[in-house]
C-alpha positions as CSV (number, residue, x, y, z in Angstrom):
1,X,33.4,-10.7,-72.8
2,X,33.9,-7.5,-74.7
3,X,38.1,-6.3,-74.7
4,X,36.3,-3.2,-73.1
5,X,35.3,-4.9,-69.9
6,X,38.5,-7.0,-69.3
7,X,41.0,-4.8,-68.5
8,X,39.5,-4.6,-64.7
9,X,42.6,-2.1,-63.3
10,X,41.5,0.7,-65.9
11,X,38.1,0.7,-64.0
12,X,39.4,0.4,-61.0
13,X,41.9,3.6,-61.3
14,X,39.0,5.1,-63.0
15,X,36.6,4.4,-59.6
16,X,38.3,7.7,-57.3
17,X,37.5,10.6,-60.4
18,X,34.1,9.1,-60.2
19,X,33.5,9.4,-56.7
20,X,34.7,12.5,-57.0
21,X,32.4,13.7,-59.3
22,X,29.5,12.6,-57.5
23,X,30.7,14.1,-54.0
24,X,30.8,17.6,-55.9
25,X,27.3,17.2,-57.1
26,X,26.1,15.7,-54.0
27,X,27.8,18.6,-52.3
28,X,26.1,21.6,-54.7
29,X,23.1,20.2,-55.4
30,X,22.8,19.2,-51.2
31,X,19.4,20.7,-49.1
32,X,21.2,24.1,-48.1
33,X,24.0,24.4,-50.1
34,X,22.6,26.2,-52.8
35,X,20.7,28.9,-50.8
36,X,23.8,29.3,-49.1
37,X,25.7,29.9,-52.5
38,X,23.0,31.9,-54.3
39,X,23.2,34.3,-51.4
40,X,27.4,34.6,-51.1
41,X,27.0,35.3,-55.1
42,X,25.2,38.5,-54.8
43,X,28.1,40.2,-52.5
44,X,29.7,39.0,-49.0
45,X,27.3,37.8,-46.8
46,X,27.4,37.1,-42.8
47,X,26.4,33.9,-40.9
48,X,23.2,35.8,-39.1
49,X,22.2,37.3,-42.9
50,X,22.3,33.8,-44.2
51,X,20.3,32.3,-41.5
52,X,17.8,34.8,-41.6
53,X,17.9,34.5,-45.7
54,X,17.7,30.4,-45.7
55,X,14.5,29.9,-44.0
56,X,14.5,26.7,-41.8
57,X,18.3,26.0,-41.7
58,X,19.8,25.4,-38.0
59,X,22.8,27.4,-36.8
60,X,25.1,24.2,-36.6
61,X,23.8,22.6,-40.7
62,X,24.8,26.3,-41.7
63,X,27.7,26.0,-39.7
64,X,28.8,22.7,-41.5
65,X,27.3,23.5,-44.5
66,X,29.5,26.8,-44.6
67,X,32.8,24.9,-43.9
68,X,32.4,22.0,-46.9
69,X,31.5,24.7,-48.9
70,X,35.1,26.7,-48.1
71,X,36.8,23.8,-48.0
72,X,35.8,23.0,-51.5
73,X,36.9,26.0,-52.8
74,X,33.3,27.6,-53.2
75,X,33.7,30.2,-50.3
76,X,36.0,32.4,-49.1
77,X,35.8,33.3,-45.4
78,X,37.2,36.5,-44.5
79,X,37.7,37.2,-40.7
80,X,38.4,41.0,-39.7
81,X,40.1,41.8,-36.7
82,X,37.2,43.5,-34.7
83,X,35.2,42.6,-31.4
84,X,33.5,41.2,-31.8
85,X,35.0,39.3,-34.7
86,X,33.0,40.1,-38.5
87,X,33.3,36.9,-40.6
88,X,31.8,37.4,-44.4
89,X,31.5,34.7,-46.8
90,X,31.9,35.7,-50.7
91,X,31.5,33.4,-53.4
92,X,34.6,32.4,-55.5
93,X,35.1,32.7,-58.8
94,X,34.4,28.7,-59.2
95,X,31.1,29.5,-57.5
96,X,29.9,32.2,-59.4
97,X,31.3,29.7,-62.7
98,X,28.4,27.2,-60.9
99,X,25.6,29.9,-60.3
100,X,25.0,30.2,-64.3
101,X,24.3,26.4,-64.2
102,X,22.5,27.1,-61.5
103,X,20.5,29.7,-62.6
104,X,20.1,27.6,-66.0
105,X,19.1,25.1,-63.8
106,X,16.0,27.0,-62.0
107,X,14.8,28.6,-65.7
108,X,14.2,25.4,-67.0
109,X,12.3,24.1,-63.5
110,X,10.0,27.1,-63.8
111,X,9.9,26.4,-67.8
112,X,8.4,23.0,-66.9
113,X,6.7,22.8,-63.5
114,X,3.6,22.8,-64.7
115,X,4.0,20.2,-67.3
116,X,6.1,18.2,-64.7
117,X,2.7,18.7,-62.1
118,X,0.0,17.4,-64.6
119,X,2.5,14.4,-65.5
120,X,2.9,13.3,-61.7
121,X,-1.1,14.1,-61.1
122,X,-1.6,11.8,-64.3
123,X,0.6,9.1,-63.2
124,X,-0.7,8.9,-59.7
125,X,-4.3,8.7,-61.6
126,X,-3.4,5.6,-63.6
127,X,-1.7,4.2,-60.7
128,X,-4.3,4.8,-57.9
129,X,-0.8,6.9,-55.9
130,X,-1.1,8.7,-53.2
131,X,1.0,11.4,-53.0
């Protein structure tokens, strides 16, 4: 066995920052979540403009999806005294940080969507796939 892979304890501490890591990414890159943060980036947004914005969410996954997001220090949820109550989400700065990548992110899926399509419609030729 390699000295690298004997010292079990250092992979062991290291085990938490990795699971870390993949929550965050799991988190961002989740169903909703980006919708939710591309909107809050362009300017405080309320509940019923996001719902109407993200087409096919429920009121309770953007409900949830809100709160991981703020808890996670993506959102900011401001609450105004008024009835009835006006709650806005805004984007943080760590958020907008994340919508370049983002936004990186989505160039290079338009750059190579079409190359992407004829590879899938080649491979399922070869290999008789349905898709």
């Amino acid at each position: 066995m390699s000295p690298r892979n004997t010292d079990v304890s250092a992979q062991v501490d290291e085990l938490p920052a990795v699971c870390s890591v993949i929550e965050v990414l799991n988190r961002v890159s989740g169903k909703w979540a980006i919708g939710i943060l591309i909107e809050a980036t362009r300017g405080p947004v309320r509940f019923t403009e996001l719902e109407r914005a993200i087409n096919g969410i429920s009121r309770r996954m953007l409900t949830l999806t809100l709160r991981n997001l703020e808890r996670d220090g993506l959102l900011e949820r401001t609450v105004y005294p008024t009835v009835p109550p006006k709650v806005e989400y805004e984007a943080t700065p760590r958020a907008r940080e994340l919508y370049e990548y983002l936004m990186g992110l989505t160039g290079w899926a338009e750059r190579h969507r079409g190359a992407i399509a004829a590879a899938r419609a080649d491979y399922d030729r070869r290999e008789g796939a349905v898709a």
